[in-house]
LOMARVO-832263 format. One record per residue (C-alpha): y, x, z. Coordinates in pm, whole numbers, padded with zeros to 5 digits, always signed. Each point is the difference from the previous one (the first is absolute). Example, Ala and Ser with C-alpha at 12.3 -4.5 7.8 and 13.67 -1.06 7.14 Angstrom:
BEGIN
-00450+01230+00780/+00344+00137-00066/
***
This chain:
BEGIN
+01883-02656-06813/-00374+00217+00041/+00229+00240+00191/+00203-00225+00266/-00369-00197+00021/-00140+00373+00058/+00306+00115+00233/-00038-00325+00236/-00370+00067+00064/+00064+00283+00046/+00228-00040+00315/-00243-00261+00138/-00238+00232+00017/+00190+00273+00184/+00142-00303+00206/-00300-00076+00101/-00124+00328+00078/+00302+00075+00247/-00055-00306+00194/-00408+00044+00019/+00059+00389+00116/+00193-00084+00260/-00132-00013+00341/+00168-00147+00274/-00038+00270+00352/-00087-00329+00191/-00270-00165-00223/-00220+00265-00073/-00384+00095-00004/-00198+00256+00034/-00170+00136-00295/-00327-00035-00005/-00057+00279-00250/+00166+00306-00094/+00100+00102-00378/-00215+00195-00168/+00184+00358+00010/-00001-00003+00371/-00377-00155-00004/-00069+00313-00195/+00214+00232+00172/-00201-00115+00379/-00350+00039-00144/+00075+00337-00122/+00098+00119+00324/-00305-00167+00177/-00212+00133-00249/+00161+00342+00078/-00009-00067+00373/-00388-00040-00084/-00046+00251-00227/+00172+00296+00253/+00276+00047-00268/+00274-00205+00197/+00005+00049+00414/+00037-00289+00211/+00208+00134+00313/+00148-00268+00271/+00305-00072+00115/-00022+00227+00281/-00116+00303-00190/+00268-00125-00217/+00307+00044+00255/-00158+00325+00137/+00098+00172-00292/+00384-00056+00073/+00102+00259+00294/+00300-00140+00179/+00082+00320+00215/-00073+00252-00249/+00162+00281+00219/-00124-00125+00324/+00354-00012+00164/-00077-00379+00106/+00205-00123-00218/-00097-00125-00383/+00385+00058-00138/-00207+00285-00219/-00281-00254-00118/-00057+00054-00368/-00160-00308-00176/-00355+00079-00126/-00105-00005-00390/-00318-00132-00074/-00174+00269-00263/-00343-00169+00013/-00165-00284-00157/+00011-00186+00290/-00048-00357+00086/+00090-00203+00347/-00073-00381+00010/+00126-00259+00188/+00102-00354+00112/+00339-00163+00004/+00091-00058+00350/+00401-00082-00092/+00120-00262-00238/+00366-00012-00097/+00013-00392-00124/+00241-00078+00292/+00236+00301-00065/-00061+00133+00342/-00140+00312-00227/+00186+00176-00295/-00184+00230-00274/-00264+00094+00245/-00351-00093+00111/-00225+00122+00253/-00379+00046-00040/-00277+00052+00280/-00367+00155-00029/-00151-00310+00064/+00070-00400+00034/-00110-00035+00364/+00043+00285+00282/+00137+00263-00229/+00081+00349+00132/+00256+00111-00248/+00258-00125-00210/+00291+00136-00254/+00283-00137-00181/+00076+00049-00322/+00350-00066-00205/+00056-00105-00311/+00300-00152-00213/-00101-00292-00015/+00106-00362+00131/-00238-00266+00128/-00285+00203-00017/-00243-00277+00200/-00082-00147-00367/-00204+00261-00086/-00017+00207+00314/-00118-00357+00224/-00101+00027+00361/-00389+00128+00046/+00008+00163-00354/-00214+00275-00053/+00132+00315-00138/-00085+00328-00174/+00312+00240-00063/-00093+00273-00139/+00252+00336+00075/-00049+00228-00294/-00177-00120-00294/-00100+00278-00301/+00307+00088-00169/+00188-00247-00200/+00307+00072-00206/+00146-00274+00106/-00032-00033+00359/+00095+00239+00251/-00311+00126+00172/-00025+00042+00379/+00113-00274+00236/+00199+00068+00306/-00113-00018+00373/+00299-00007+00284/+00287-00192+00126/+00199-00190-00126/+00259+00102+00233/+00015+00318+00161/-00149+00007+00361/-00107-00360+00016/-00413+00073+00031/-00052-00312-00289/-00230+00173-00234/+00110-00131-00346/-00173+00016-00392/+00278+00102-00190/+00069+00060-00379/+00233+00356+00063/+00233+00119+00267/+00354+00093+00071/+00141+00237+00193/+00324-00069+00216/+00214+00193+00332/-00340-00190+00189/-00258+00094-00211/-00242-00064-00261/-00115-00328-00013/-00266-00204-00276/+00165-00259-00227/-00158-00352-00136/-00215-00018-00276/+00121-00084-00325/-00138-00325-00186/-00218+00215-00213/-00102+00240+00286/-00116-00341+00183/-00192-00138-00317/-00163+00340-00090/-00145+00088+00390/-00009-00334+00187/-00289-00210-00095/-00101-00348+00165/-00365-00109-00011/-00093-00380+00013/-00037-00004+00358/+00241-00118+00246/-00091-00038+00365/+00097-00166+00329/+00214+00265+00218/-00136-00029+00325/+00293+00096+00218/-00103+00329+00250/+00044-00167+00317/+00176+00225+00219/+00267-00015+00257/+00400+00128+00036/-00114+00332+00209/-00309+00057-00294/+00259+00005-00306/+00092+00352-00103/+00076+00177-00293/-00384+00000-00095/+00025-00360-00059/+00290-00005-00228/-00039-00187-00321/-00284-00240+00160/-00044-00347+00070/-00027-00064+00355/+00018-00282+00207/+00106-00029+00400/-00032-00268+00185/+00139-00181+00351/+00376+00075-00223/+00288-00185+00032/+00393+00114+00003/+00206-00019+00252/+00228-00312+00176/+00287+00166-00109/-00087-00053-00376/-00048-00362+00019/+00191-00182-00298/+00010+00361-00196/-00133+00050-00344/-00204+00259-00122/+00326+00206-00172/+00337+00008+00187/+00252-00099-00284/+00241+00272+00159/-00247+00215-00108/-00016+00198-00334/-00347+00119-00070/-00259-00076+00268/-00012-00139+00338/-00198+00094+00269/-00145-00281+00207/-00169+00114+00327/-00382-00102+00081/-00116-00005+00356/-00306-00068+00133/-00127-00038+00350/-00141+00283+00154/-00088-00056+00373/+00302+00054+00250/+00246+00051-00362/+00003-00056-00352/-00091+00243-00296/+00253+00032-00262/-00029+00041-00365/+00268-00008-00338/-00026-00270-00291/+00253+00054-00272/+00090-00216-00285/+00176+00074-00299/+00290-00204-00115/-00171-00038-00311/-00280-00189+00114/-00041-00375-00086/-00102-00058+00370/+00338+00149+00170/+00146-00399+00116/-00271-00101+00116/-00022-00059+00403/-00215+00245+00209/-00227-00202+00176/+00035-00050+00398/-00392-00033+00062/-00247+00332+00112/-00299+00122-00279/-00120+00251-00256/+00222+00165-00240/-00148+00162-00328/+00227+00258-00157/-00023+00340-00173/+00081+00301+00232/+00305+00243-00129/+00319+00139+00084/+00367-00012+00026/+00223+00135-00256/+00085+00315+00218/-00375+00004+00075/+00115-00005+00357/-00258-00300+00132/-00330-00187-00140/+00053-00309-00084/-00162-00335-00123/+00049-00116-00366/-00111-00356-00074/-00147-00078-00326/+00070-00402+00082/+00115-00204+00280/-00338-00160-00065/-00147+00310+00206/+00191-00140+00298/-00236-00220+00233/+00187-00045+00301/-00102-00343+00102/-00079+00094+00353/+00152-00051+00329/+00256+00312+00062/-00208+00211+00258/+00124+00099+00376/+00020+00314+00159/-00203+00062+00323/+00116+00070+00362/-00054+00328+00168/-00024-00170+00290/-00329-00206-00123/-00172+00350-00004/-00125+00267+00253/-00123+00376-00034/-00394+00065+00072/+00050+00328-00133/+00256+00301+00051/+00012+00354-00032/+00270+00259-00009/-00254+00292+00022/+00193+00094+00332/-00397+00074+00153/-00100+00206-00266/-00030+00386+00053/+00264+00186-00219/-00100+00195-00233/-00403-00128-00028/-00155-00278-00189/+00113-00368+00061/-00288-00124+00188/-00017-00277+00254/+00101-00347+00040/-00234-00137-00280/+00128+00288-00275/-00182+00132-00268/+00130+00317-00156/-00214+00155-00278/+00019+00228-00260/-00165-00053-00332/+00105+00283-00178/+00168+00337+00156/-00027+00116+00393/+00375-00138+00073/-00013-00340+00188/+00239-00219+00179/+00118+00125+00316/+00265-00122+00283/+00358+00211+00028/+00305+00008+00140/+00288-00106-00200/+00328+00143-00027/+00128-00268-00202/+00322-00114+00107/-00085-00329-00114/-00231-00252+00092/-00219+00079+00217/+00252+00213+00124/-00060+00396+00077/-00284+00068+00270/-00220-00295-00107/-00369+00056-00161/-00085-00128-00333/-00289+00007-00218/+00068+00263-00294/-00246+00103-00289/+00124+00267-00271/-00174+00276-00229/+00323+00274-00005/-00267+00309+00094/-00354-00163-00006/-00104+00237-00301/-00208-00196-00188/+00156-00206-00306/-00117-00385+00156/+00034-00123+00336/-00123-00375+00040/+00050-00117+00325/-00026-00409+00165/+00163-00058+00333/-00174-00373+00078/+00118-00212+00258/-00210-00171+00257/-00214-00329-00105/+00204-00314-00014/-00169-00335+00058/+00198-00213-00293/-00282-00337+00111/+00192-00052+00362/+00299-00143-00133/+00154-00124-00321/+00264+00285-00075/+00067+00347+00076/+00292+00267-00135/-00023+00403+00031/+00313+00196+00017/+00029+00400+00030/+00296+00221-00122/-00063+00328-00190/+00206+00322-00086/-00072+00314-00187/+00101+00368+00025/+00056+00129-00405/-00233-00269-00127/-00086+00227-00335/-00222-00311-00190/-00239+00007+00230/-00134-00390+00083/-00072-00279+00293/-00142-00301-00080/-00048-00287+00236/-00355-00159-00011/-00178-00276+00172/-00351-00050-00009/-00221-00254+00197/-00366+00153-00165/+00064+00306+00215/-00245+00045+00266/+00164+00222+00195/-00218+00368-00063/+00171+00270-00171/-00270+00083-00280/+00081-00346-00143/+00337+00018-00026/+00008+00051-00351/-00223-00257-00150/+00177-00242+00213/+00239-00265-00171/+00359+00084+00039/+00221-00189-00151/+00378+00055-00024/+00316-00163+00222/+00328-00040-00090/+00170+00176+00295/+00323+00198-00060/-00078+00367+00027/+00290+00269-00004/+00069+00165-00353/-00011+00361-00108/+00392+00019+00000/+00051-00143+00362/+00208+00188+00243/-00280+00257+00207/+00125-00183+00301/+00022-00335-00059/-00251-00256+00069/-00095-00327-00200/-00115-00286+00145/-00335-00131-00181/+00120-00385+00016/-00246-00248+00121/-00305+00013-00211/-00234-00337+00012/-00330+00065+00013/-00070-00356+00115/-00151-00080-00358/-00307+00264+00088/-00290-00182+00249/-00272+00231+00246/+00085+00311+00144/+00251+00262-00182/+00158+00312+00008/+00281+00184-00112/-00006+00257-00172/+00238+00297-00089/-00115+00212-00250/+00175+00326-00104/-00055+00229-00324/+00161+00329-00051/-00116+00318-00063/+00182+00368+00049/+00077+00102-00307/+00227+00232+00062/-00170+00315-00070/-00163-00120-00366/+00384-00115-00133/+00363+00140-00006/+00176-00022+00278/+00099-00404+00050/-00201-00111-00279/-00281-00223+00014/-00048-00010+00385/-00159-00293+00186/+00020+00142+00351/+00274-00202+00145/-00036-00142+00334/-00083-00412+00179/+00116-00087+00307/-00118-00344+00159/+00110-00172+00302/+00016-00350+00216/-00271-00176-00156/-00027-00316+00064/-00227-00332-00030/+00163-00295+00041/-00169-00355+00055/+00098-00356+00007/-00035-00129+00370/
***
């Protein structure tokens, strides 16, 4: 009888065990302190961080150890993932949360809760990872602890899938016909280099717009707003059931005279996937990433609750609302001297090379015979050439909205840069040029890999949000490196080529 008494309590006890361990994913909390091997395991690394014994590095410095194009062929098919072989240690804050199942065995960190200027992922094999990895935790990883028998040393930086520029934390790699790519952390892996301190902060999404995202943002939280999807989607869900995996849903937004376009995709696993897309206009929060064949950026949502779109849709403007007050082709320029004239500024900040007017012989538009403006450093001899073509002074105060529009081209581009500036602190003399304010637009400007005669048309860029008097600035940076590299290798001496600028107002 002491025995069946003994047996029976027994069971209660691991009864009730069971039932008080488990944790239902939707009625959860947030610790609000850790167990004492990972308390133990953070404030040796701090201390060591303190002490000079452990480096701190960023995310940044973090990715820069991973080179994607190893051979410089332009390609990163020969990418080799990167071993970490120093006690290193990156921290961060959980910018993706996987309790909708719009994320699986991944999260993504960023260098800082508000206006961060990095972010990585990092995989591990592990399922709903937002109950201890929650939204806004801070976290210290740390890549290659002092040797322990039984852990691996040496965490991996690359991709988790060849060619698809998403710098990943992974446990080891595998090679395949593709490449070599980094695998997830195991559970131990995870437990022995990821440690959370008590903190958890409010992500402030990076407020940015469609033309902004690139593939520096990916793995943030962003949010852009004046978003709705399209009439055509009206009475759609999130996920198309025809669809296995993920659906993509488009975003548009209105952009003057069209709408900008952007990518949300939903998993079919996600607990939000039957639920209506709304018909109104507003700001989206979502995680920037990519498509499985890394072949577009895309928006991730952590929760539909990210989804504000209880605006009015928004309405595309009429051309014929709006008039030029400025226009040049360059056609009055002398070819082959300095673009002067007409309200120009052309100045060189570093190097003798500056922009100058030529005749094209692009079959394209312009056409062959026409003058554009063309900057490039292909024979300046000296390693940087800085150079700002500025447009004319643009009263933004005499009327309530204004556009530019230009198209560029390039002859053998070779990594050289133009940026498109506007600044409305400028006061017009060259020596102040530089400690000016210049702040970046989002115009379309034509890639490294365009066709040598093609030319891109810069959209219509608002600049009706800026007050005062502006400018326009375009700013190129090369340098002719050709004689300190290999042949091909490192040059920045490619070539600009601007024409029809325009400035557009509402009558």
């Amino acid at each position: 009888m002491k025995t069946n008494k003994f047996l029976t309590l027994l069971l209660a006890l691991v009864a009730s065990i069971a039932i008080t361990s488990c944790v239902e994913d939707d009625d959860f909390s947030i610790p609000s302190d850790l167990g004492e091997e990972e308390n133990i395991a953070l404030q040796n690394i701090l201390a060591g961080i303190a002490d000079g014994t452990i480096d701190e590095v960023s995310i940044a410095e973090l990715k820069a150890m991973y080179d994607s194009d190893p051979n410089n062929d332009g390609d990163n098919d020969d990418a080799i993932p990167f071993q970490v072989d120093t006690d290193i240690v990156v921290k961060g804050y959980v910018s993706s949360s996987d309790r909708t199942g719009n994320f699986y065995k991944e999260i993504y960190i960023q260098d800082n809760f508000e206006n961060p200027t990095a972010a990585i992922k990092v995989i591990i094999n592990q399922t709903d990872l937002y109950n201890k990895y929650n939204k806004g935790r801070e976290v210290y990883i740390r890549l290659n602890p002092p040797t322990n028998s039984n852990i691996p040393n040496g965490l991996f930086i690359g991709e988790e899938r060849t060619g698809n520029n998403v710098i990943t934390i992974g446990g080891g790699t595998e090679t395949d016909q593709f490449g070599t790519t980094v695998t997830s952390l195991g559970t131990a892996q995870a437990n022995s280099r990821m440690f959370r301190s008590t903190t958890t902060m409010d992500i402030v999404p990076l407020n940015i717009s469609f033309d902004q995202i690139s593939d520096d943002n990916i793995g943030m939280f962003v949010q852009i707003d004046g978003v709705e999807f399209p009439d055509y989607l009206s009475n759609e869900n999130y996920f198309d059931p025809q669809e296995d995996f993920d659906t993509q849903r488009t975003l548009q937004a209105c952009s003057g005279f069209s709408y900008s376009n952007f990518i949300l995709e939903t998993s079919s696993f996600s607990d939000f996937k039957n639920e209506s897309l709304p018909t109104g206009n507003g700001s989206i929060s979502a995680i920037v990433s990519k498509t499985f064949d890394a072949s577009s950026l895309i928006l991730t949502l952590n929760s539909t609750d990210d989804v504000n779109f209880d605006g009015e849709r928004c309405s595309l403007l009429d051309i014929t609302d709006f008039s030029e007050v400025f226009n040049d082709d360059f056609e009055s320029m002398s070819t082959n001297a300095t673009i002067s004239g007409n309200g120009w500024t052309a100045f060189a900040e570093e190097g003798t090379y500056n922009w100058r007017a030529l005749t094209t012989t692009d079959s394209g538009n312009p056409g062959p015979g026409n003058k554009i403006a063309s900057m490039g450093a292909y024979n300046s001899g000296v390693t940087s050439n800085i150079t700002w073509l500025i447009s004319p002074s643009i009263d933004l105060d005499a009327q309530d909205l204004e556009f530019v529009n230009f198209q560029t081209s390039n002859s053998f581009s070779d990594d050289s840069e133009l940026e498109l500036l506007i600044s409305t602190d400028w006061d017009g003399i060259e020596a102040n040029i530089t400690s000016a304010t210049w702040t970046t637009l989002p115009g379309i400007i034509v890639s490294d890999d365009a066709y040598y005669q093609d030319w891109v048309d810069s959209g219509l860029i608002n600049i009706g949000s800026y007050s005062g008097t502006a400018h326009i600035a375009f700013k190129y940076i090369g340098g002719d490196n050709s004689g300190n590299n290999p042949p091909n290798t490192g040059t920045i001496d490619g070539t600009y080529e601007i024409d029809n600028f325009k400035v557009l107002v509402q009558d």
